[in-house]
GUSEVO-520198 format. One record per residue (C-alpha): residue number from 0; residue in three letters; x, y, z. Coordinates in Angstrom, 2 decimals. Layout:
nr/rest/c1/c2/c3
NUM/ALA/X/Y/Z .
...
//
This chain:
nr/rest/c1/c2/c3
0/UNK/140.30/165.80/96.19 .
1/UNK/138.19/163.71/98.66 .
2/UNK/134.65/163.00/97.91 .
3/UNK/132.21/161.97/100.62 .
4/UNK/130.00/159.52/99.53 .
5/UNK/126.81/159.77/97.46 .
6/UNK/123.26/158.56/98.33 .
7/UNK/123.53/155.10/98.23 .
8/UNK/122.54/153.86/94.54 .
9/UNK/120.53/150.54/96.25 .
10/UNK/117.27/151.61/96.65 .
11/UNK/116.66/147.96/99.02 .
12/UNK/116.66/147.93/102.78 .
13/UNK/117.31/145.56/105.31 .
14/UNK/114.55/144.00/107.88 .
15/UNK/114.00/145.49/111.68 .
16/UNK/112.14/146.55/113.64 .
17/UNK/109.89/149.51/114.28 .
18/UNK/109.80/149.83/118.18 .
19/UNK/108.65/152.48/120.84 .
20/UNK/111.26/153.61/123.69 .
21/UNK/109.67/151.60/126.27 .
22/UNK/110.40/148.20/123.72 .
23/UNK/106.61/147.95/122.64 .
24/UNK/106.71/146.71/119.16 .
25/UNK/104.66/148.11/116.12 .
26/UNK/104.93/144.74/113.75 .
27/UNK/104.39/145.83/110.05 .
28/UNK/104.56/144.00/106.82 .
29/UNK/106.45/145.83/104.62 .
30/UNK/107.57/143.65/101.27 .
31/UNK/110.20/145.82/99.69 .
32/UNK/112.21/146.29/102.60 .
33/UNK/111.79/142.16/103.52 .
34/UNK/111.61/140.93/100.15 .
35/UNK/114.67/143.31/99.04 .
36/UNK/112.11/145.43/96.42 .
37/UNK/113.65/147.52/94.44 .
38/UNK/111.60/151.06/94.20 .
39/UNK/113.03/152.54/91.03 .
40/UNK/114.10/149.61/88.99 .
41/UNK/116.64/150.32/86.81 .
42/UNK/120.53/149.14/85.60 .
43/UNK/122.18/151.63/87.70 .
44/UNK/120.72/150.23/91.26 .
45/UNK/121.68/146.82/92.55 .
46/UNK/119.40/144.51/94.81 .
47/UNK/121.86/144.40/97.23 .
48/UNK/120.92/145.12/101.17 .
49/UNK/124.49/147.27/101.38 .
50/UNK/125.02/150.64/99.83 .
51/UNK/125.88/150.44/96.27 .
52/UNK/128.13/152.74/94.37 .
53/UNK/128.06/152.69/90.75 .
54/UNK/132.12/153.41/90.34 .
55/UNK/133.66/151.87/93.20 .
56/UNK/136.83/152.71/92.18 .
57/UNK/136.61/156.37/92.54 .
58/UNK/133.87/156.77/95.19 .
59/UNK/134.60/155.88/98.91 .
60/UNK/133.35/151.95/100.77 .
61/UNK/131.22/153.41/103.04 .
62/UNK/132.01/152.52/106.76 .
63/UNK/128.99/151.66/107.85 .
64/UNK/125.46/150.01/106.00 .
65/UNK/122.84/152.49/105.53 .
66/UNK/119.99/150.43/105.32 .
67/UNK/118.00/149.99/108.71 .
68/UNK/115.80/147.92/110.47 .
69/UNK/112.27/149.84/111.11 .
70/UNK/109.81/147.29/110.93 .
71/UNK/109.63/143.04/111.90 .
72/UNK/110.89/140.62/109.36 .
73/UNK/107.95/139.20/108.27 .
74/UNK/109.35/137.09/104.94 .
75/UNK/112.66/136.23/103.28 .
76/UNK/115.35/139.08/104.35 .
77/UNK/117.02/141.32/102.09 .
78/UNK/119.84/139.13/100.64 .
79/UNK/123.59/140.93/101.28 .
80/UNK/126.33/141.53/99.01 .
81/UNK/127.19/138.33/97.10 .
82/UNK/124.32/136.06/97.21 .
83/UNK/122.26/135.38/93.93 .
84/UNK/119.77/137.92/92.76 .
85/UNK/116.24/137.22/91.40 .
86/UNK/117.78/138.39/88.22 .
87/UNK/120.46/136.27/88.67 .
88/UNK/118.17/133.14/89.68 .
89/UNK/115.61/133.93/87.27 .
90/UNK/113.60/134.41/89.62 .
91/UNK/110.53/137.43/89.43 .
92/UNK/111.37/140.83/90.41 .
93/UNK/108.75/142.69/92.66 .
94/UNK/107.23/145.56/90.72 .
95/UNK/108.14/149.33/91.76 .
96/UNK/105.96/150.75/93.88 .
97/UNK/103.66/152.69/92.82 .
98/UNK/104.23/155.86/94.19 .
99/UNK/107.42/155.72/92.07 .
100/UNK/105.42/154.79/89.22 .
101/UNK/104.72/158.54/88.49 .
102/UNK/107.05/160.44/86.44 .
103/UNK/106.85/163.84/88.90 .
104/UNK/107.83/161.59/92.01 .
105/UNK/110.39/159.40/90.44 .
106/UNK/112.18/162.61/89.46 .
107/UNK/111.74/164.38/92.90 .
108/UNK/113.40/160.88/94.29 .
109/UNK/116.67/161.63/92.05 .
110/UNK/116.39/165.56/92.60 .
111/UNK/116.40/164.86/96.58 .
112/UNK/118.96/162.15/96.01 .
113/UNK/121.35/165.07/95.02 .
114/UNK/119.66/167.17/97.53 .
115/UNK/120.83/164.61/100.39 .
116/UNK/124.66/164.44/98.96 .
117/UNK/124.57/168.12/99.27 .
118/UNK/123.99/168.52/102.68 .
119/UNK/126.17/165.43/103.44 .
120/UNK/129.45/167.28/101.77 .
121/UNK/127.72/171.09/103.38 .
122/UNK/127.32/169.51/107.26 .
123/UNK/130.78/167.39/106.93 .
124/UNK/132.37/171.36/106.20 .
125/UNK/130.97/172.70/108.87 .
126/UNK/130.90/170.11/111.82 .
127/UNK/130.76/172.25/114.85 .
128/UNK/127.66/174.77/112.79 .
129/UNK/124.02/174.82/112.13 .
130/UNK/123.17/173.74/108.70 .
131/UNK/120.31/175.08/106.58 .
132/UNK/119.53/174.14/103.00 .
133/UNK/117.09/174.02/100.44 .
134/UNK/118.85/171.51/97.84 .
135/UNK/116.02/171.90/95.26 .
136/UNK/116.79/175.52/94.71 .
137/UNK/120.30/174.54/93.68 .
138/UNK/119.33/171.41/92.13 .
139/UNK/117.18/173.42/90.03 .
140/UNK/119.83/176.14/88.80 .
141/UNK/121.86/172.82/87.61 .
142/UNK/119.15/171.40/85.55 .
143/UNK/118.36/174.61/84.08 .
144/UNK/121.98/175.02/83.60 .
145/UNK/121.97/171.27/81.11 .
146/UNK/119.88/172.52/78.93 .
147/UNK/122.94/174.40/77.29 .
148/UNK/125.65/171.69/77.97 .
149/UNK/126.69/169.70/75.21 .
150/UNK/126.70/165.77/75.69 .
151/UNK/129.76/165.12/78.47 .
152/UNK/128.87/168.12/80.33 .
153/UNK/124.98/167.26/80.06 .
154/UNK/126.19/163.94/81.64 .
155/UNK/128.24/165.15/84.29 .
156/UNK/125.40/167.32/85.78 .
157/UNK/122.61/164.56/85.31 .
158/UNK/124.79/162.25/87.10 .
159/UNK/125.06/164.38/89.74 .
160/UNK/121.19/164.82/89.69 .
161/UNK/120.70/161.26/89.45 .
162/UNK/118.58/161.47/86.19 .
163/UNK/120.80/158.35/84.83 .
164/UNK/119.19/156.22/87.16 .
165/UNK/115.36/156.99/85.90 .
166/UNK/114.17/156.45/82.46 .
167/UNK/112.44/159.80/81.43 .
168/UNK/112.71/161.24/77.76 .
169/UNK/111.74/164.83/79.42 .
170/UNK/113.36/165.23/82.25 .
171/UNK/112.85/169.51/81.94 .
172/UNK/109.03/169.15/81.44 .
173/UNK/108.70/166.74/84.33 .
174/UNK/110.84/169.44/86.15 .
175/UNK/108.22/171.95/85.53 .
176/UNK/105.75/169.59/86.95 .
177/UNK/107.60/169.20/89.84 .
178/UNK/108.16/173.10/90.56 .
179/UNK/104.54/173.81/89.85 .
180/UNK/103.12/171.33/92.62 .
181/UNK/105.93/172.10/95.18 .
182/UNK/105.90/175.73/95.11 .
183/UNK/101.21/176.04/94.79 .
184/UNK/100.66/178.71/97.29 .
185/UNK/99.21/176.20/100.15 .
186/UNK/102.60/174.80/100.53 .
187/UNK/103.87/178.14/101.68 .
188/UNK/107.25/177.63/100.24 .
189/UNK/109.05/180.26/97.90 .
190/UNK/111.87/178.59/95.77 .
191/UNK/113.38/180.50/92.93 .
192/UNK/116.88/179.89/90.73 .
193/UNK/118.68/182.45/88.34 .
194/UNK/121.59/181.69/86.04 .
195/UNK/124.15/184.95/85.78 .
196/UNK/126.26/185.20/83.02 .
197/UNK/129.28/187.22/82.58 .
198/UNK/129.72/190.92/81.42 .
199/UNK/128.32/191.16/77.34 .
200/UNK/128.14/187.81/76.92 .
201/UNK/126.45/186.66/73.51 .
202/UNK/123.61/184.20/74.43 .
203/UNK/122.17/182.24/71.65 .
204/UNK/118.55/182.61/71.32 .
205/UNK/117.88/178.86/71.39 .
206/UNK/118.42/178.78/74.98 .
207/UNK/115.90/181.03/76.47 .
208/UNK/113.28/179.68/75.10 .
209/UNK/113.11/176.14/76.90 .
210/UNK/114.83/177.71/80.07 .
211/UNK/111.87/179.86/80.21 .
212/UNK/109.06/176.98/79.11 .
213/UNK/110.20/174.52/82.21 .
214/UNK/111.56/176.94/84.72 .
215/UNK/110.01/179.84/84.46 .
216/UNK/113.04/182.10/84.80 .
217/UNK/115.53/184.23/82.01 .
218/UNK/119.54/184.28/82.42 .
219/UNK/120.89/187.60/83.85 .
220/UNK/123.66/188.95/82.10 .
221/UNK/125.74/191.16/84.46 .
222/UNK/126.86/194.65/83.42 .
223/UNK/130.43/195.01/84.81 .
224/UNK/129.19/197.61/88.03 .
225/UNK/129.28/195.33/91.15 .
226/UNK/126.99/197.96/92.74 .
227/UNK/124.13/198.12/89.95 .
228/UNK/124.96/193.97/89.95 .
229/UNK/124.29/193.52/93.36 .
230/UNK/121.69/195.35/93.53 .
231/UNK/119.39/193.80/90.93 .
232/UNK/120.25/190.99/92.30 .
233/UNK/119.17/191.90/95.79 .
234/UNK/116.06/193.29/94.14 .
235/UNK/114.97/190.07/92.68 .
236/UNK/115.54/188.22/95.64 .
237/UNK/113.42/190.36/97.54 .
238/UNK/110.88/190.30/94.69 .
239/UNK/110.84/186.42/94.74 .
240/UNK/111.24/185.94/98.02 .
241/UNK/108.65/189.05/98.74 .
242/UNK/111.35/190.21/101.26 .
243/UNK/111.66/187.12/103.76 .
244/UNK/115.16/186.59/102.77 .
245/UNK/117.58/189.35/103.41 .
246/UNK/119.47/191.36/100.96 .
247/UNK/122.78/190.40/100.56 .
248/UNK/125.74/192.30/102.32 .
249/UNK/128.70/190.89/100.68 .
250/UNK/130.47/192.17/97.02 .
251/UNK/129.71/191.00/93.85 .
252/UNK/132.97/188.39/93.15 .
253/UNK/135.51/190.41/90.69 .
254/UNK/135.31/187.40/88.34 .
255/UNK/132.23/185.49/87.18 .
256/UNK/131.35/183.61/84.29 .
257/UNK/128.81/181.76/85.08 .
258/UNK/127.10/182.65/88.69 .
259/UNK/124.09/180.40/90.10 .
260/UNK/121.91/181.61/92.40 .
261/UNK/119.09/179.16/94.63 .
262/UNK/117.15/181.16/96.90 .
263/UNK/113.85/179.84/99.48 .
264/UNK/111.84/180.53/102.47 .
265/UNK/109.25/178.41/104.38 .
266/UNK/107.34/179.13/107.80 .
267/UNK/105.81/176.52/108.15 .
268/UNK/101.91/175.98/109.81 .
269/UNK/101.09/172.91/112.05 .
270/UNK/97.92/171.35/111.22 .
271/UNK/97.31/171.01/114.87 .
272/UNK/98.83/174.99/116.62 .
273/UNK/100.37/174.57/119.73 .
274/UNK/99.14/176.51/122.70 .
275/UNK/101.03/180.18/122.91 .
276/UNK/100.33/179.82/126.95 .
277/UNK/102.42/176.49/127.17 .
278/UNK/105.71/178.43/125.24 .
279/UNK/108.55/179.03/127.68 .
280/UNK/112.04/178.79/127.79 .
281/UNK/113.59/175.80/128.61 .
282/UNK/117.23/173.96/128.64 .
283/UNK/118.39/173.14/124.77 .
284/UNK/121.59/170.83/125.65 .
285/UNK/124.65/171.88/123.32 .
286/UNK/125.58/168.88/124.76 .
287/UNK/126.69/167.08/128.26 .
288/UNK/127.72/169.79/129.85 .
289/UNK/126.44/173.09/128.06 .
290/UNK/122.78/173.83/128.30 .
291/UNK/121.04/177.33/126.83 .
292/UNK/117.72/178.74/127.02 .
293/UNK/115.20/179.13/124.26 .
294/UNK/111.29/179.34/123.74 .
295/UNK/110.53/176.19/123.96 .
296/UNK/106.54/175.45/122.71 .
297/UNK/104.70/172.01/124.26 .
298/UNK/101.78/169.70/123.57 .
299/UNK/101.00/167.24/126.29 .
300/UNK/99.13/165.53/123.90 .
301/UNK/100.12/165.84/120.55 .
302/UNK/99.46/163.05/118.17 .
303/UNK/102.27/162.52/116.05 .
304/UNK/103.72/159.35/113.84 .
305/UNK/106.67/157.65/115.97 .
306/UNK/108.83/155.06/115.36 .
307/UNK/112.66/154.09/116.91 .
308/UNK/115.48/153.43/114.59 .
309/UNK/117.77/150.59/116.00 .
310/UNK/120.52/150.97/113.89 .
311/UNK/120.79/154.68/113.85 .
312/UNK/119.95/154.45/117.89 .
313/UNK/117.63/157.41/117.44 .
314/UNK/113.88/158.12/117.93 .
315/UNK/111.99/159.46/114.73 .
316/UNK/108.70/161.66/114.70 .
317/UNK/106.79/162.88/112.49 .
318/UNK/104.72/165.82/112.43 .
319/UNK/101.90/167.32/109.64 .
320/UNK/102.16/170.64/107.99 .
321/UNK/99.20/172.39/105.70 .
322/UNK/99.31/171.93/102.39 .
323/UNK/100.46/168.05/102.53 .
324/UNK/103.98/168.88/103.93 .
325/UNK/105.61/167.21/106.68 .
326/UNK/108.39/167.33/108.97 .
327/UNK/110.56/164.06/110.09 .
328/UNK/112.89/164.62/113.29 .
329/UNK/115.65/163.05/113.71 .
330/UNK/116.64/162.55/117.61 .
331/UNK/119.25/160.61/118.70 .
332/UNK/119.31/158.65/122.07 .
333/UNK/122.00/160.46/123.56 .
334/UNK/123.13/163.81/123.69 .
335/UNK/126.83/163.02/122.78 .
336/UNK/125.54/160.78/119.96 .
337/UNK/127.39/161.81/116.34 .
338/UNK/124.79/162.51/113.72 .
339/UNK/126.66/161.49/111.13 .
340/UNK/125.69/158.13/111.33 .
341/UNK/122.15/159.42/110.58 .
342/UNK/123.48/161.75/107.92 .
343/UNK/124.95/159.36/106.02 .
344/UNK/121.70/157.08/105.65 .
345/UNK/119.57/159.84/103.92 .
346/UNK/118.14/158.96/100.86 .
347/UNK/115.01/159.71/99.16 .
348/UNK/113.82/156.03/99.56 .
349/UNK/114.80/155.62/103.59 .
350/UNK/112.67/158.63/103.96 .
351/UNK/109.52/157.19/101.76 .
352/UNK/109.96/153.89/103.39 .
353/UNK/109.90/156.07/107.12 .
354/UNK/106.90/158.08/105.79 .
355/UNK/105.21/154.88/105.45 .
356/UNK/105.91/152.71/108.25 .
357/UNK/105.60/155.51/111.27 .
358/UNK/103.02/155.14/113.82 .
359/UNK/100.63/157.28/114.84 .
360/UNK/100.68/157.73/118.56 .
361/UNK/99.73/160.47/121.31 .
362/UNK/103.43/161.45/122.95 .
363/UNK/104.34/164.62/125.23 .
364/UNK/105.90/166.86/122.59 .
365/UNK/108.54/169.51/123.42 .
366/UNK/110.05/171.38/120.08 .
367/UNK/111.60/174.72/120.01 .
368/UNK/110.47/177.70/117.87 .
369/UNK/112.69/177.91/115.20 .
370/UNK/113.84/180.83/112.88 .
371/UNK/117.30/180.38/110.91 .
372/UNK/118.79/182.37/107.70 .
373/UNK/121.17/181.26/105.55 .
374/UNK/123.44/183.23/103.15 .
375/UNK/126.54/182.30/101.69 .
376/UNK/128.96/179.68/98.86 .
377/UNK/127.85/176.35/97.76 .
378/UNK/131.16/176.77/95.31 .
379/UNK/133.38/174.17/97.09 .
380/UNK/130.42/172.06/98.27 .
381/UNK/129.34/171.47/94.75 .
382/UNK/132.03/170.82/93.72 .
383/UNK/132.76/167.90/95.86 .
384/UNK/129.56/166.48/94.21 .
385/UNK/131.80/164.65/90.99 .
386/UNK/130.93/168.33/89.44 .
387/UNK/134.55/169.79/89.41 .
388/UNK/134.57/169.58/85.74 .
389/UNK/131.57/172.33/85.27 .
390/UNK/134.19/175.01/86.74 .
391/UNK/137.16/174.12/84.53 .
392/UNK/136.62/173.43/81.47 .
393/UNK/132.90/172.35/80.42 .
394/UNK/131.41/172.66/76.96 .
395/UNK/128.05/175.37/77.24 .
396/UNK/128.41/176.08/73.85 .
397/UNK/124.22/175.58/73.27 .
398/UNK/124.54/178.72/75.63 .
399/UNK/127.42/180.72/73.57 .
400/UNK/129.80/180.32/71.16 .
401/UNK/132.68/182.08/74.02 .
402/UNK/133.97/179.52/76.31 .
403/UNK/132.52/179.77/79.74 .
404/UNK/132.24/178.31/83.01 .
405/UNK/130.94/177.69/85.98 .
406/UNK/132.34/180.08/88.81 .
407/UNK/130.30/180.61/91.74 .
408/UNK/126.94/178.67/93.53 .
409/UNK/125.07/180.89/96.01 .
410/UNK/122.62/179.79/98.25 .
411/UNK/120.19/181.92/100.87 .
412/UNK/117.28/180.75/102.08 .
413/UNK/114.54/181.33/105.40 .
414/UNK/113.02/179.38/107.16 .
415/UNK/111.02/179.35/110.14 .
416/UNK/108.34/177.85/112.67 .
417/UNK/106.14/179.01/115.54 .
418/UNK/102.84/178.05/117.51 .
419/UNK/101.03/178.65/114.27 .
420/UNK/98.69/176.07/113.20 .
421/UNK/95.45/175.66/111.00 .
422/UNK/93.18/173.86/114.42 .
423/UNK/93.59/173.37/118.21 .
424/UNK/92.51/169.98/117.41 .
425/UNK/94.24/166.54/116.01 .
426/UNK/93.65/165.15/112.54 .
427/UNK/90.06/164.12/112.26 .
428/UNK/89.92/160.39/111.97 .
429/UNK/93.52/159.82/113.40 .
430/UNK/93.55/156.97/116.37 .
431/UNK/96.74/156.76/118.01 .
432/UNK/97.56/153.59/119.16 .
433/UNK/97.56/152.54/122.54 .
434/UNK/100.16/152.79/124.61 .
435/UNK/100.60/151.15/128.12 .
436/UNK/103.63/153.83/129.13 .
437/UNK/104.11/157.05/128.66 .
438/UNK/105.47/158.60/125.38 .
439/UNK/107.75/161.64/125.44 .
440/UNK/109.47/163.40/122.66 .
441/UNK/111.23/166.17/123.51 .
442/UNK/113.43/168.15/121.02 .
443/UNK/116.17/169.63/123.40 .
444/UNK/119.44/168.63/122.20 .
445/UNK/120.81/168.28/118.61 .
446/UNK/118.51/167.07/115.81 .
447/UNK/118.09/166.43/112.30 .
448/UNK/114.68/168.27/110.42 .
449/UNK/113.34/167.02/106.95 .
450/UNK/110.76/168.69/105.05 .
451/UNK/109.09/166.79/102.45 .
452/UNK/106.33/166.94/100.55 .
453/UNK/103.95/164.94/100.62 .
454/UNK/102.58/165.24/96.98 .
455/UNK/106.00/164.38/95.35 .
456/UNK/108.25/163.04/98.14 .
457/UNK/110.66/165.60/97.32 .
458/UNK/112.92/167.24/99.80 .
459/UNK/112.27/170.89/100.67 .
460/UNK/114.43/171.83/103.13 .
461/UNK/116.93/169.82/105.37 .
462/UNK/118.52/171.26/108.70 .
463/UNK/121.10/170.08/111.25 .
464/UNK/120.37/172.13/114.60 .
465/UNK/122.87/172.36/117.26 .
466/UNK/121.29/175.59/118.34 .
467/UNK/118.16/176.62/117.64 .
468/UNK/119.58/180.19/118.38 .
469/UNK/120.73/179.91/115.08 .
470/UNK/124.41/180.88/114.13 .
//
């Protein structure tokens, strides 16, 4: 079985530049990407400038690097692959930052780590098709699922979670730290996980409790009729979800033994609306030759946070949401332009360092209203994520004293954006900087979405749109 490759596990990035369209350059000192800073120091990351995997002889060489150049090189460069390490030389190593300093956003780093590989594996199945995911729903159900897996299974699914890269002796009460300040009603998002366990299945009472404490949900245990199954479960999505996400249509699978299910929704509110009058529809280009209408909604003078990636040849942008959430756009130059290339350099720490080195600036803004569903298997895609071993034969047996294992992921989730926003006006204080050309940035071909939060830095949702028609 092939496995596409993981977020990189070197959390250092080369030194660039951060530059407008028009060449205009936004110098910024930025000392762990030009000093080769290491933001979650620990064993498992290396401080070299290329990706790192930690078991190179079972994990793909990446074909390309996948750290870029956003900003001038103001001091010593990153050193590459090879050449002596301040550890090696003795010399000091720069402290974390600080951001990562705090438990809740060192473990939203690793959760979105995983969250990235997911949609990596999910977008490389389905080339040609819009992708929607919200990783922490599923990353969730697999942390909740460790607290009943004895030690190699435990290991297997923190690996996959990245938790053996961060030194925390409570990873589950962190997690309910985490879940609490991501889902507080002013973020508007609605995240929810459920474990489903076979027909009569014995659960030992040991397990509830802690499952309960630090996620807040109880294991379903199915009784045998698909249609009572299905329903409940319908019935619970609905109830978390208060009925944004549709019911299921498909059958309950004939065999289950263990059954995860990571359901969300988001409709998200600009903190700046855009103008209802200025909505109309407009070409979306499928690509060089295919063009299709949709609603798309304009600003002529939005203020937004800018920057162009030279390495990934694509223009980034940045726009607020209420309830310190954000978007990040991912627009490549051309229309024919692969996004893999993009795809592949997704990491929780390329998106922090992004977050930080943007520039606010006033641009011409086209984006199209958005509203995608998503309903169907993560089965195959997780297990392309070094978790094959949950679905044959992993040891639950905090869970139960039966043998049991994991059979099925499911995934549905909501998500959508209009004109909506909390003022007519920009940020109060904000003072784009000043431009001598026009700026446009105009959302009418095939992009890349991220939404973060700002809080945490974790990863909400993440969407590949080839059609904002949806699928």
């Amino acid at each position: 079985m092939s496995h596409r490759p993981e977020a990189p596990r070197s959390l250092v990035f080369k030194a660039g530049q951060l530059t407008s369209l028009a060449g205009c350059l936004f110098p910024v000192e930025h000392p762990h990407r030009s000093r080769g800073h290491r933001l979650i120091p620990t064993d498992g990351y290396t401080s070299s400038g290329r990706t790192a995997f930690r078991d190179q002889k079972d994990s793909p060489t990446p074909s390309h690097e996948t750290s870029h150049p956003l900003l001038n090189c103001t001091g010593p460069c990153t050193q590459m692959q090879g050449s002596p390490t301040p550890e090696s030389t003795g010399a000091p190593v720069e402290e974390e930052d600080p951001f990562f300093k705090v438990p809740v956003n060192k473990l939203a780093a690793a959760v979105s780590n995983f969250g990235y590989d997911l949609y990596r594996v999910r977008s490389g199945e389905s080339p040609t098709a819009n992708v929607l995911l919200s990783p922490l729903s599923v990353a969730t159900a697999l942390s909740a699922l460790s607290l009943g897996a004895e030690q190699r299974t435990e290991s297997n699914i923190h690996r996959a979670l990245y938790y053996d890269l961060i030194s925390n002796p409570d990873i589950h009460g962190t997690y309910k730290d985490l879940l609490a300040s991501v889902t507080a009603p002013q973020k508007n998002l609605k995240s929810a996980s459920r474990i489903i366990f076979e027909r009569k299945l014995r659960i030992k009472a040991s397990f509830i409790p802690p499952l309960e404490k630090s996620y807040g949900t109880r294991p379903r245990i199915l009784t045998g009729n698909s249609r009572v199954d299905l329903q409940e479960i319908n019935n619970w999505v609905q109830a978390q979800m208060k009925g944004k996400v549709a019911r299921s249509t498909r059958e309950m699978p004939s065999e289950i033994s263990i059954f995860l299910l990571g359901v969300a929704y988001f409709k998200g509110q600009w903190v700046t609306k855009f103008d209802s009058r200025k909505t109309s529809l407009e070409d979306f280009y499928l690509d060089e030759e295919r063009t299709v209408k949709v609603p798309m909604m304009s600003d002529p003078k939005a203020v937004l946070r800018y920057g162009l990636d030279s390495d990934l040849n694509c223009k980034i942008a940045q726009l607020p949401l209420t309830g310190s959430t954000s978007i990040i756009f991912f627009l490549p130059q051309k229309v024919t332009q692969n996004l893999t290339l993009i795809e592949e350099s997704l990491t929780s720490e390329f998106i922090h360092d992004i977050d930080r080195e943007l520039k606010t600036v006033q641009a011409v803004l086209t984006i199209p209203k958005l509203k995608l569903s998503y309903e169907g298997e993560l089965t195959k895609s997780v297990q392309e994520l070094k978790l094959q071993s949950l679905f044959d034969a992993p040891d639950f047996s905090k869970i139960t004293g039966k043998p049991i294992k994991l059979t099925q992921v499911e995934h549905r989730v909501g998500f959508e954006w209009n004109e909506d926003g909390a003022s007519t006006n920009s940020s109060p204080g904000v003072q784009p900087a000043r431009l001598t050309f026009p700026l446009d940035y105009h959302l009418n071909q095939p992009f890349i979405f991220v939404l973060r939060d700002t809080d945490t830095g974790a990863l909400l949702f993440i969407g590949k749109i080839l059609d904002p028609r949806g699928t």
